[in-house]
C-alpha positions as CSV (number, residue, x, y, z in Angstrom):
1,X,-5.5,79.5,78.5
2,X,-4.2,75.9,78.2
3,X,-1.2,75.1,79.6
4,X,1.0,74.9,76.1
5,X,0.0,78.8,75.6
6,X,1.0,79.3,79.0
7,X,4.4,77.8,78.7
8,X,4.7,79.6,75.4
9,X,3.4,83.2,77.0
10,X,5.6,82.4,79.7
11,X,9.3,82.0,78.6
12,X,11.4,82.7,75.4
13,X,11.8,79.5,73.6
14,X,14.8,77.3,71.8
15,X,14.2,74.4,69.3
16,X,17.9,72.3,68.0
17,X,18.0,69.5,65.7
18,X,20.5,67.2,65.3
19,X,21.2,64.0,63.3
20,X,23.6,61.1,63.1
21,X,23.9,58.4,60.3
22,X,25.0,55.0,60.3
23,X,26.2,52.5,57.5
24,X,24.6,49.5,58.2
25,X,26.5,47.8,55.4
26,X,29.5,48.9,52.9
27,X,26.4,49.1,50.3
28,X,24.4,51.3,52.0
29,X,25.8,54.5,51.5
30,X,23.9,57.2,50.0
31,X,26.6,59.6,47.9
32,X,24.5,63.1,47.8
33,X,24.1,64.5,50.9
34,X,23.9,68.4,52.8
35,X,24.8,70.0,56.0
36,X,22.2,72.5,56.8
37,X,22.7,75.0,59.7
38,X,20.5,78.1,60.7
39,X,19.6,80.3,63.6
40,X,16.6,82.7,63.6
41,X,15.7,85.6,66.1
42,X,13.4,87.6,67.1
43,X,13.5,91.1,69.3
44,X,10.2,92.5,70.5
45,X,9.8,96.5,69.6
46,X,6.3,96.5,71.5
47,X,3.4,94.1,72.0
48,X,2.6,94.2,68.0
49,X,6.1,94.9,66.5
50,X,8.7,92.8,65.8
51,X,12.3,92.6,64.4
52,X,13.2,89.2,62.9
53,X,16.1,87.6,61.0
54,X,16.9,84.2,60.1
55,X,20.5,82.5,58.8
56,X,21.1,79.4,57.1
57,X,24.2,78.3,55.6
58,X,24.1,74.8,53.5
59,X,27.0,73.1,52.3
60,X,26.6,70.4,49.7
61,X,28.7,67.9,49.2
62,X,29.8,67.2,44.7
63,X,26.2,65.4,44.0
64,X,23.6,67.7,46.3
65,X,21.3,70.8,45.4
66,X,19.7,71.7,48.5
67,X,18.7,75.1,49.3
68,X,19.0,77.4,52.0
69,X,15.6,78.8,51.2
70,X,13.8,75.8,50.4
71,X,13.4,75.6,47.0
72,X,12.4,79.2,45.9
73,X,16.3,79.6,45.1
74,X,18.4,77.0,42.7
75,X,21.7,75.9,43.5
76,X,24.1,74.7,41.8
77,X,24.9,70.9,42.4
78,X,28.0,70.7,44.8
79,X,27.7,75.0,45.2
80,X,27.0,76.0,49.0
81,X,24.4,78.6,50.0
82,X,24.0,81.4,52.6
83,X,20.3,83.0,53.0
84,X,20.1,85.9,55.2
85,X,16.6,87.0,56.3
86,X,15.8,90.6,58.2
87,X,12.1,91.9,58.7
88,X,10.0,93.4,60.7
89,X,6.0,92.0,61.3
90,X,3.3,94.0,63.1
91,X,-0.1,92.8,63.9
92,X,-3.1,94.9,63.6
């Protein structure tokens, strides 16, 4: 086993993203922009069953579309958007 499937095997893990911007000038300013926010779960039933869900909340400001799903799911320009995911996998 190498030693990133160990780690993995070995202990739950947690993943964050974060982001800052900076005007470099008072022309440099991009007007369309999103705030995208999610957390995702899983909860093992046995070695082959599991329970997952993921949320993700966007908030766009007056000139942005983004998605909460990607883009499987229009938005309105300027709307926000809420996905809830809940599902169960198993491996045979």
């Amino acid at each position: 086993m190498s030693d990133i499937a160990a780690t993995l095997a070995a202990s739950p893990q947690t993943m964050a993203f974060g982001g800052l911007r900076y005007k470099i000038t008072p022309a440099s300013q991009v007007s369309a922009h999103a705030i995208s926010s999610g957390v995702n779960a899983d909860y093992l039933l046995s070695k082959r069953t599991t329970l997952y869900t993921d949320v993700t909340y966007v908030i766009n400001s007056s000139k942005s579309a983004l998605s909460a799903t990607g883009s499987t799911t229009p938005v309105a320009t300027g709307a926000n958007q809420l996905a809830v995911v809940i599902g169960i996998a198993h491996t045979f």
